[in-house]
C-alpha positions, 0 to 999 in steps of 0.5 A: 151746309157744305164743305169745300176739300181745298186740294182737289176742289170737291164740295161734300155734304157736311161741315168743317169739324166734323163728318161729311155725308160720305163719311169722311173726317174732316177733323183729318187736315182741318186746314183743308175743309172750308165751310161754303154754300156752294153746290155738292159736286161729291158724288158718293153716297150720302153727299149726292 
């Protein structure tokens, strides 16, 4: 599963509600997370 970070457009690994695999919260400003099923654009460690 992925999610979408709305302002900058970037795609984590994780889900809407919780932790992405780079390690942020997106219970922080949920109404700019948007679960997709597009590819992981992050390139931190732990989304990459």
């Amino acid at each position: 599963m992925a999610v979408t970070h709305t302002p900058t457009g970037i795609v984590h690994k994780g889900q809407k509600g919780g932790t992405t695999g780079c390690g942020t919260d997106t219970k922080d400003h949920p109404a700019h997370w948007i679960n997709t099923s597009a590819k992981i654009t992050c390139t931190k460690n732990g989304c990459k």
